[in-house]
C-alpha positions as CSV (number, residue, x, y, z in Angstrom):
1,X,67.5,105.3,-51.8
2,X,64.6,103.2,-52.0
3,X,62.6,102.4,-54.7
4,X,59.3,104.2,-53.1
5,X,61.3,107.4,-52.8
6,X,62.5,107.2,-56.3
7,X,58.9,106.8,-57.4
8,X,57.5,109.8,-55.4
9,X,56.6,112.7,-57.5
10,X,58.0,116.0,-56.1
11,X,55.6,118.1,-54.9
12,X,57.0,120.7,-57.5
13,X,55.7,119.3,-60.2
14,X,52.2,117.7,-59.6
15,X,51.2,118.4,-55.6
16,X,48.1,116.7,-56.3
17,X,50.3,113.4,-57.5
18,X,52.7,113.7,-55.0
19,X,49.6,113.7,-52.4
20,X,48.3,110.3,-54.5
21,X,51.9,108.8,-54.5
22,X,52.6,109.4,-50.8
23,X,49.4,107.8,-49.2
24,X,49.9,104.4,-51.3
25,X,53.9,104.1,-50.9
26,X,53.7,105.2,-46.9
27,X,50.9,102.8,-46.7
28,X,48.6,104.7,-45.3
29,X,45.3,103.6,-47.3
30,X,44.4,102.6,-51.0
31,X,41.7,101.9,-53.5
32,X,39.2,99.4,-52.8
33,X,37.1,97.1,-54.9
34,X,34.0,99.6,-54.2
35,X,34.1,102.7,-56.2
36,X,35.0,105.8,-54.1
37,X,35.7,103.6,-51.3
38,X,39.0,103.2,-49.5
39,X,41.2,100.2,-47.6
40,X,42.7,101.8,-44.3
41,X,46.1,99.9,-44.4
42,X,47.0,99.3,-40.7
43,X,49.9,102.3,-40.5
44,X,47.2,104.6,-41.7
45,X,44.9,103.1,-39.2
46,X,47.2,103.5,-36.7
47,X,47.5,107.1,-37.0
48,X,43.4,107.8,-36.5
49,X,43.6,105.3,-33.6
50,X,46.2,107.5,-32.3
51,X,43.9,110.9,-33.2
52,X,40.6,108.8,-31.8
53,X,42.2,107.9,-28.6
54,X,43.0,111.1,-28.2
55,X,39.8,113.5,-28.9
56,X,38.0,110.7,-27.2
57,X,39.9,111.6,-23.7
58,X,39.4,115.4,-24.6
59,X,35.8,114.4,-25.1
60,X,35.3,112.7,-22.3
61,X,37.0,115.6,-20.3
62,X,34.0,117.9,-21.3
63,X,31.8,115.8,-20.3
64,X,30.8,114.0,-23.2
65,X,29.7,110.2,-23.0
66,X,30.0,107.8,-26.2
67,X,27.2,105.6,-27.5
68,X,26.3,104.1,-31.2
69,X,23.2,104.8,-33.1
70,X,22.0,102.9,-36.1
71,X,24.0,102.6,-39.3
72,X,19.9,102.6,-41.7
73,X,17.7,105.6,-41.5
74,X,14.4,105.4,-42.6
75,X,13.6,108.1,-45.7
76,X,10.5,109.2,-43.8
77,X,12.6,110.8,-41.0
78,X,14.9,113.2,-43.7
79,X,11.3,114.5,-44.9
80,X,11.0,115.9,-41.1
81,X,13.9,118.8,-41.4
82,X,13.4,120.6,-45.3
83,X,16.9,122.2,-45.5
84,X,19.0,118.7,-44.1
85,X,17.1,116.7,-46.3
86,X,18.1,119.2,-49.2
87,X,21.7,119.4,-48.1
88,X,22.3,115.6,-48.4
89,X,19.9,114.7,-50.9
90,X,22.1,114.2,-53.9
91,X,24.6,112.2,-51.6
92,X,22.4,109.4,-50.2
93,X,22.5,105.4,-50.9
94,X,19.1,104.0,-50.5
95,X,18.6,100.5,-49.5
96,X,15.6,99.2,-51.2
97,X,15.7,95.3,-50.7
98,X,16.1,92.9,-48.2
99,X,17.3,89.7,-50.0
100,X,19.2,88.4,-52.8
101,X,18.4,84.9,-54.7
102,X,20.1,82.6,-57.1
103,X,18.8,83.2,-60.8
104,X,16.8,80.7,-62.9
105,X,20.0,79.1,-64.6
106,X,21.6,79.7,-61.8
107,X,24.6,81.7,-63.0
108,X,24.5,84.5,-61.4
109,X,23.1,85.9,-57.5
110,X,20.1,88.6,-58.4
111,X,18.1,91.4,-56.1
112,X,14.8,89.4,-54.9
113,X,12.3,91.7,-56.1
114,X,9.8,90.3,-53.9
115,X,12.1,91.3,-51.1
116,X,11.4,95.2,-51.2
117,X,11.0,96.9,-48.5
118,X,7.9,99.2,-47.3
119,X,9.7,102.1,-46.6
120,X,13.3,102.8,-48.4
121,X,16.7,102.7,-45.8
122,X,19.3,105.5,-46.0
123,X,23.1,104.7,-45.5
124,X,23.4,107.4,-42.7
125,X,25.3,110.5,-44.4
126,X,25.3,112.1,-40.7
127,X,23.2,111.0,-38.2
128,X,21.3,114.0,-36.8
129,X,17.4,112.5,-37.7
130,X,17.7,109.1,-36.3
131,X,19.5,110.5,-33.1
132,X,16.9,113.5,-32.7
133,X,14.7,110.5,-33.5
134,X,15.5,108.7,-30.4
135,X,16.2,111.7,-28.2
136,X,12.6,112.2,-28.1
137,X,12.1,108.8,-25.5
138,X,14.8,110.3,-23.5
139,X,13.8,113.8,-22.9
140,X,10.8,114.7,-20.8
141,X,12.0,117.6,-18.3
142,X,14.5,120.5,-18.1
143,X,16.6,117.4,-15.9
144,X,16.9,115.1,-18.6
145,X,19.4,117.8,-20.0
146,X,21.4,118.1,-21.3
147,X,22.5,115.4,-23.3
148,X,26.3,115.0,-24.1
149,X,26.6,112.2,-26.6
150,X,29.6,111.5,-29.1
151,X,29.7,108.0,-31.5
152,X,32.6,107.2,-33.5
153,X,31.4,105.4,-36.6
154,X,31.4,105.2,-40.3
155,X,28.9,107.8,-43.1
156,X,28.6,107.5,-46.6
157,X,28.5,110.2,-49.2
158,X,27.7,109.6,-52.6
159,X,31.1,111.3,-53.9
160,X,31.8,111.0,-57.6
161,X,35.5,112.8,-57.6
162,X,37.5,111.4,-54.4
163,X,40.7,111.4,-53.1
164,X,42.1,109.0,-50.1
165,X,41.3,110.4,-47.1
166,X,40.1,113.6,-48.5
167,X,36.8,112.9,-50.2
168,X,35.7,109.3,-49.8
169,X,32.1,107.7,-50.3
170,X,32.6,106.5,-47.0
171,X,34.6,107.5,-44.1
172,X,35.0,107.0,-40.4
173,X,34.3,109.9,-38.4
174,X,33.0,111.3,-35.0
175,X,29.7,112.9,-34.4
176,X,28.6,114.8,-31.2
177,X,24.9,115.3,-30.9
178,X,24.1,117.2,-27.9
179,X,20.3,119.0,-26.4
180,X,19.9,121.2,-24.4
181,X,17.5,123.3,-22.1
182,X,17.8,127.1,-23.7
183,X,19.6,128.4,-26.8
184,X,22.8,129.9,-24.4
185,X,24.3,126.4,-23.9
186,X,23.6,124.9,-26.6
187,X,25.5,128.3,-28.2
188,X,28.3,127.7,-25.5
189,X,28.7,123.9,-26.2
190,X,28.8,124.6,-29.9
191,X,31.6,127.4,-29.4
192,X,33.3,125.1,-26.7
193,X,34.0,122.3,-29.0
194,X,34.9,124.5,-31.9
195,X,37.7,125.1,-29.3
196,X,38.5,121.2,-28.5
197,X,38.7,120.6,-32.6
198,X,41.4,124.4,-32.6
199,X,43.4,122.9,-29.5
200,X,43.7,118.6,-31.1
201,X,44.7,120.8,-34.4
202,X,47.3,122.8,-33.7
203,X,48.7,120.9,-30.1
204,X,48.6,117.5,-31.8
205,X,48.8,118.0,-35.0
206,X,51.0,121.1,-35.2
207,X,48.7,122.9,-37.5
208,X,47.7,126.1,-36.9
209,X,44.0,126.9,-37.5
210,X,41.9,130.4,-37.9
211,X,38.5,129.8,-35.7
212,X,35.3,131.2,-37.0
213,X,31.6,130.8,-38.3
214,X,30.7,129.7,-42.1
215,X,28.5,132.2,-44.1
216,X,25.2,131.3,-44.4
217,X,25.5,129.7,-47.8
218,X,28.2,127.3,-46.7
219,X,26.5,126.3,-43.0
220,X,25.6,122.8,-42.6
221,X,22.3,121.8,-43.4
222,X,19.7,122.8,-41.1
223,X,22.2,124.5,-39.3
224,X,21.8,128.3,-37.2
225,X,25.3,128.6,-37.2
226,X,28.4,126.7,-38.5
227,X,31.8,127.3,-36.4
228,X,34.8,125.8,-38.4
229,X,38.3,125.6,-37.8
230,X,40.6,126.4,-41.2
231,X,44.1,125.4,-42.2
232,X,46.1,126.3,-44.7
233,X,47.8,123.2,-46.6
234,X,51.5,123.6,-48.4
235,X,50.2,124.0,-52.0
236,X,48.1,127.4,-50.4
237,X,44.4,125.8,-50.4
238,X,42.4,125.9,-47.3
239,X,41.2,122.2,-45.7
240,X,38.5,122.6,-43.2
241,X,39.6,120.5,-40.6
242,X,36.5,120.3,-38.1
243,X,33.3,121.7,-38.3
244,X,30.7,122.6,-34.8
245,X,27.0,123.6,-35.5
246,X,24.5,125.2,-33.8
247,X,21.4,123.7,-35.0
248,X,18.4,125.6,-33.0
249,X,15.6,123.7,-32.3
250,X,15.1,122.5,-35.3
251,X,15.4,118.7,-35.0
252,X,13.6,119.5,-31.7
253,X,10.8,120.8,-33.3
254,X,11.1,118.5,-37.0
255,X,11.2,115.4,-33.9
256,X,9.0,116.7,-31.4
257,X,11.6,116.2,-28.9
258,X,10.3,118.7,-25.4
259,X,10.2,118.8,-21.9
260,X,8.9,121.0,-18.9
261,X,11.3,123.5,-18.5
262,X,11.7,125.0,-14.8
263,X,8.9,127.7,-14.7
264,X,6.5,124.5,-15.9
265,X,6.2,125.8,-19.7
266,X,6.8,122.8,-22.4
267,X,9.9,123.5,-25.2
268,X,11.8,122.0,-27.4
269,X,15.3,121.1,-26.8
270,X,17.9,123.3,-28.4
271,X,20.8,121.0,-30.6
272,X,24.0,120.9,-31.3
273,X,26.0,118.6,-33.7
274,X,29.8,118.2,-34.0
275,X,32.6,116.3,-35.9
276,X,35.7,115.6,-37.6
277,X,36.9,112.6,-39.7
278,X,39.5,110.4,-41.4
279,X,40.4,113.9,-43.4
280,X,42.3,115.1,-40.7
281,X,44.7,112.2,-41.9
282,X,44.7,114.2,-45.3
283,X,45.3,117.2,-43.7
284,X,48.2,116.0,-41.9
285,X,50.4,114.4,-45.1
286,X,49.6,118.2,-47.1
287,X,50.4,120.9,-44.3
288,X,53.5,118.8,-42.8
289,X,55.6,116.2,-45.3
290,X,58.0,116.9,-47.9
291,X,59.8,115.2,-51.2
292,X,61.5,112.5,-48.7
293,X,58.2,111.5,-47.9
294,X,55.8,111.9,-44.6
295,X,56.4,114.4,-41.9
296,X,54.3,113.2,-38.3
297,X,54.4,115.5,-35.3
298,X,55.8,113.0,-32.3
299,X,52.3,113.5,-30.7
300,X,50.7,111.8,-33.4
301,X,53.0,109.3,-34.9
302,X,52.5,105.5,-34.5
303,X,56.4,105.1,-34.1
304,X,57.9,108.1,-32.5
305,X,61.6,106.2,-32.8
306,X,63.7,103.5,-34.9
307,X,66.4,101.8,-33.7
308,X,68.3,100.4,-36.5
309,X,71.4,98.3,-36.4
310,X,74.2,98.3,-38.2
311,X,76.3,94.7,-38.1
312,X,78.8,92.8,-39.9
313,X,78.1,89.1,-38.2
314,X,75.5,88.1,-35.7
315,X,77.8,87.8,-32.8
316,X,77.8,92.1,-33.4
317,X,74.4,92.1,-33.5
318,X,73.7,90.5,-30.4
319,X,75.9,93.0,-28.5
320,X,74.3,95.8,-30.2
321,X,70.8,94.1,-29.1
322,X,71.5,94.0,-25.2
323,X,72.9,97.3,-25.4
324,X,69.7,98.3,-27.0
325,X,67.1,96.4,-24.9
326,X,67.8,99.0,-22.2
327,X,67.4,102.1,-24.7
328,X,64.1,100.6,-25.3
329,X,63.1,99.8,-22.0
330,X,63.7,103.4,-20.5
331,X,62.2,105.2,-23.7
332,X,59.1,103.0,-23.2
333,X,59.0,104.0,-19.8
334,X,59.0,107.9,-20.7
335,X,55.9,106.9,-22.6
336,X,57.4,107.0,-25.9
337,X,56.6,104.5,-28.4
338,X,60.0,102.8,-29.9
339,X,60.4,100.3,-32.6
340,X,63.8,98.0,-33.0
341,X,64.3,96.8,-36.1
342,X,66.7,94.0,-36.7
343,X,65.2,92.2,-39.4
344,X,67.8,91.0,-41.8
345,X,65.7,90.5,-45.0
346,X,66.6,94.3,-45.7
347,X,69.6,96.7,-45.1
348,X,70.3,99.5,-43.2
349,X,69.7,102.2,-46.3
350,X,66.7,100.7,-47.5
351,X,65.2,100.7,-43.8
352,X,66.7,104.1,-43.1
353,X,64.6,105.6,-46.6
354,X,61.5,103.4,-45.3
355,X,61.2,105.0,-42.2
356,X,61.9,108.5,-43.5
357,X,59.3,108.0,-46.3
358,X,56.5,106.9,-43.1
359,X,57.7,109.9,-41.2
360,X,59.2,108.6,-37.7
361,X,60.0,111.7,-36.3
362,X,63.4,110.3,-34.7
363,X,66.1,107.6,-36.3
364,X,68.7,106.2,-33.9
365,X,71.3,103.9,-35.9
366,X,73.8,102.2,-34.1
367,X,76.7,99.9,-35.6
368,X,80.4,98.7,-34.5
369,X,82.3,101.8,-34.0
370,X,79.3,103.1,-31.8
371,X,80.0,100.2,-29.7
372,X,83.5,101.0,-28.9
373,X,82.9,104.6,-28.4
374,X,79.3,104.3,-26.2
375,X,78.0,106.7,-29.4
376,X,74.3,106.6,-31.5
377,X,73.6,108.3,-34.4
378,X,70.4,110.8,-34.0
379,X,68.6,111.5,-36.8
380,X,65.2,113.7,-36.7
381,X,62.7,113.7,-39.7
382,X,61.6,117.2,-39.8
383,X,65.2,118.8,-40.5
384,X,67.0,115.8,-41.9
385,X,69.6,116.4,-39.7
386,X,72.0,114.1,-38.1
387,X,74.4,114.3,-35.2
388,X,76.3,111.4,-32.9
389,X,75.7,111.7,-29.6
390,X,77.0,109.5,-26.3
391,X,74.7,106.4,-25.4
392,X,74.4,108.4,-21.4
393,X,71.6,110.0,-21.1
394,X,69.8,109.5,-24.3
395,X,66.6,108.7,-23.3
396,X,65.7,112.1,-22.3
397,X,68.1,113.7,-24.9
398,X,65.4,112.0,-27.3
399,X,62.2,112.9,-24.9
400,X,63.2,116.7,-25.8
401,X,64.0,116.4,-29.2
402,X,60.2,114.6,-29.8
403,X,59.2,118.1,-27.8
404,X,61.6,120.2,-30.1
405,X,60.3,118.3,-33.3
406,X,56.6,118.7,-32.3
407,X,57.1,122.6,-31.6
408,X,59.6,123.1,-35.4
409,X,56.5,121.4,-36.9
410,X,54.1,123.8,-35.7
411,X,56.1,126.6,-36.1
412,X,57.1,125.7,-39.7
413,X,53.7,125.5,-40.5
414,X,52.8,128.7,-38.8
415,X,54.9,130.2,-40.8
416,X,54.1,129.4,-44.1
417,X,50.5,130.9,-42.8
418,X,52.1,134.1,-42.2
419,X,54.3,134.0,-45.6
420,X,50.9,133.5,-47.3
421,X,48.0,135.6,-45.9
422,X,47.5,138.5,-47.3
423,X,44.9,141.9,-47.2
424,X,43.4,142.7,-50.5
425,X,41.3,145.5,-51.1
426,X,40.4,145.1,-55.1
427,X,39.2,142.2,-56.8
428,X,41.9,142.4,-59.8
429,X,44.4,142.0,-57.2
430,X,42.3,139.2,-55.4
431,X,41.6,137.9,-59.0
432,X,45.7,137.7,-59.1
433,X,46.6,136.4,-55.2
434,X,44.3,133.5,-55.2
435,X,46.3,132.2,-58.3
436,X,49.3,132.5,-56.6
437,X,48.0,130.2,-53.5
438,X,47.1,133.2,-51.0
439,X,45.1,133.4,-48.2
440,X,42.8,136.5,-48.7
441,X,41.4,138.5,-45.9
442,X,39.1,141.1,-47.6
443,X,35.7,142.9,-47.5
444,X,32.9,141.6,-49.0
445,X,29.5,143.0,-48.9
446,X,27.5,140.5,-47.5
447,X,25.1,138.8,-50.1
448,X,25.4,135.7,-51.4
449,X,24.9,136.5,-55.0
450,X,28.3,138.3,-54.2
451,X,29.5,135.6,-52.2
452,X,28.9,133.1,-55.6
453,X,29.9,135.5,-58.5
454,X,34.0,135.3,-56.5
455,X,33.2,131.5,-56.6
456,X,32.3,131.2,-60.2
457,X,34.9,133.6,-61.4
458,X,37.9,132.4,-59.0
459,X,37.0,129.1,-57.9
460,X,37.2,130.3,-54.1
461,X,35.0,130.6,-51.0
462,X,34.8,131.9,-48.3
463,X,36.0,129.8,-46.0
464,X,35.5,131.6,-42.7
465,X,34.3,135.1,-40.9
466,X,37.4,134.9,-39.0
467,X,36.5,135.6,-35.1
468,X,40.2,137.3,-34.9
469,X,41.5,139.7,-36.9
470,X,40.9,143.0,-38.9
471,X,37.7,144.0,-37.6
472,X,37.7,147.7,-39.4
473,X,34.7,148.3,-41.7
474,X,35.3,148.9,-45.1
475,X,33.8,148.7,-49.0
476,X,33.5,145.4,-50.4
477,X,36.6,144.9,-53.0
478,X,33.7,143.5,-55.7
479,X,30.8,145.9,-55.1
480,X,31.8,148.9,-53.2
481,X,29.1,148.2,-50.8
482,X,29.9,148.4,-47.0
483,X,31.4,145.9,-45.1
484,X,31.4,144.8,-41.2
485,X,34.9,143.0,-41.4
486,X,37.1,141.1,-43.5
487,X,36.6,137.6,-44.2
488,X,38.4,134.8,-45.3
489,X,38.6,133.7,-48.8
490,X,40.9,130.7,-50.5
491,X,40.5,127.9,-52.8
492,X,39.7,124.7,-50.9
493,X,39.8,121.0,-50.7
């Protein structure tokens, strides 16, 4: 095995270690020189290129357009909306100066102090005030709407505790900010992407999701209504995994942003906001991989198949190449994305562990003996199982397995969900569940002193008031006090 895989703590004994070890030896990302900040290695990157290209195409489908907004946001414009400016207050970096200057001895560069500038600049932590901002030249009548635009770009968020890809300072993301003409489409639109984020998640990345709106104490800031998507990772903590608000007309209102409506009447523009991020890579490496190392569904992996040769002398390798060329040719014309590696400055086992520890969902090995018998050797990563197979046919022998992996993925995750997802209707037994790892459905009353006493005394939320489900009013398992339905509660990243 190689050393990597010898080095990877099992996720047994310290899941939040094994998480650590397995983003820095797949090399998916690591530690910058900027605290809370993080390098993208290029496999990582590869894998939200892969998830960018495409959401963008589902995106675009509904009608969505991209464009870029700036990366400064002048203070004055967060003073405009009360409860966004209070939901991202403690998180902002402030740009105060312009300029930077040599020091008298010249030792050292220094912050020109008579470079400040006359209003203070915010590193945009979401981008809702400078695009409501702008919005207001655009708009003017009920045909100006509504506006569909998406822009893939890059926030910062004061974190002090992160994690790779979980919880960064900064991160890249997408952010839909769309207006519209009355409160029912903007509602809709909301609701509609909601959907887009539950189809990428559990289509693409074969994780299944439970769809529904955030209480009131965890909307987004200056939010109506907060529709998230929830998965459940290995360990039994809930990740939100995309996040859909319906935000009224408040920015319409905090930035003036109306237009004649059809009857002649001035409004304001009803918003909506929308996004997901570089977590969803997180979320991937905790609901899928194991102790070998990453797990990828095919639709999302950067290399869906090695091809790796075994060889005694070149003059075998060269055979084994033209036999090969074809294999690659025909699998790149079924659209799959195929790697041959015949490097020599490693062998066969430590290239066999590499790509298990990255997670290519399918291994094909081929040496001497396969030659004479017109066999390959078919290895997939989710089962770790192997067979040999003949040479005929084995493009689309592999074009269904990368089907068969994508759907085993899924449907291990899925079940894992089920295994752990429970109905509790007293708060000793939720009090014992949640430290097992559960996901709770139960009653609660309502409140959101209620709401933060299981918080305090659990360390979970509630992560959703599931639109599916047990419906059935009850008494809330803390209070006693009726309840409309159950909701979701887990422990979270």
């Amino acid at each position: 095995m190689a050393k990597e895989l010898k080095e990877l703590t099992p996720r047994s004994v310290n899941y939040a270690q094994w998480y650590q070890d397995l983003v820095i030896k797949a090399d998916l990302a690591e530690n910058s020189a900027v605290r809370g900040c993080m390098v993208i290695k290029p496999y990582g990157y590869a894998i939200w290129e892969k998830i960018q290209r495409i959401l963008d195409d589902m995106f675009k489908a509904t009608g969505h357009v991209n464009a870029y907004f700036p990366l400064l946001i002048p203070k004055s414009f967060f003073s405009k909306e009360a409860e966004h400016v209070k939901g991202f207050a403690k998180e902002c970096a402030v740009v105060t100066h312009y300029r930077l200057k040599t020091n008298e001895d010249g030792t050292a560069v220094v912050v020109d102090p008579e470079a400040k500038l006359e209003e203070e600049l915010i590193i945009r932590p979401t981008s809702e005030t400078i695009i409501w901002n702008t919005y207001r030249n655009w708009v003017h009548s009920y045909r100006d709407l509504p506006i569909l635009c998406n822009q893939w770009a890059n926030v910062m968020r004061w974190e002090m505790r992160t994690r790779l890809f979980l919880r960064t300072a900064e991160f890249l993301w997408q952010e839909g900010h769309t207006a519209h003409a009355t409160r029912e489409e903007a509602e809709a639109e909301a609701k509609k992407m909601q959907g887009v984020y539950a189809d990428f998640a559990e289509n693409y990345m074969a994780m299944p999701v439970i769809k529904g709106c955030k209480t009131e104490s965890e909307r987004f800031a200056g939010a109506l209504d907060t529709y998230t998507i929830e998965a459940m990772m290995q360990d039994g903590k809930a990740l939100q995994a995309g996040t859909s608000h319906f935000l009224g007309q408040n920015f319409g209102k905090a930035f003036d942003v109306t237009f004649l409506d059809k009857e002649g009447k001035i409004d304001y523009a009803w918003a909506t906001s929308w996004g997901v991020s570089t977590r969803l890579i997180g979320a991937l490496i905790m609901a899928h991989s194991d102790d070998n190392g990453l797990v990828l569904p095919p639709r999302l992996a950067p290399i869906q198949v090695v091809i790796v040769p075994i060889y005694r002398n070149e003059e075998q390798l060269a055979v084994i190449s033209e036999k090969v060329a074809d294999i690659v040719e025909n699998l790149k014309k079924l659209g799959i994305s195929v790697k041959y590696d015949d490097s020599d400055n490693r062998k066969p086992g430590w290239k066999f562990a590499n790509y298990e520890l990255r997670g290519v969902p399918v291994r094909l090995a081929i040496g001497g003996r396969d030659l004479e018998n017109n066999t390959i050797e078919v290895m997939r990563r989710d089962t770790l199982e192997k067979e040999t197979i003949t040479c005929d046919g084995i493009e689309t022998y592999v074009q269904n397995l990368l089907e068969e992996i994508q759907k085993n993925i899924y449907k291990k995750a899925y079940d894992l969900r089920a295994s752990k997802i429970i109905n509790v209707d007293t708060y000793d037994d939720f009090k014992q569940k949640i430290e097992e790892g559960y996901f709770i459905m139960a009653h609660w009353d309502g409140t959101a002193e209620t709401e933060a006493r299981v918080q305090e005394e659990t360390k979970a939320t509630i992560r959703c008031i599931p639109f599916e489900g047990d419906k059935t009013p009850g008494k809330c398992m803390v209070t006693g006090k009726p309840s409309a339905q159950r909701v979701l509660f887990a422990r979270a990243y």
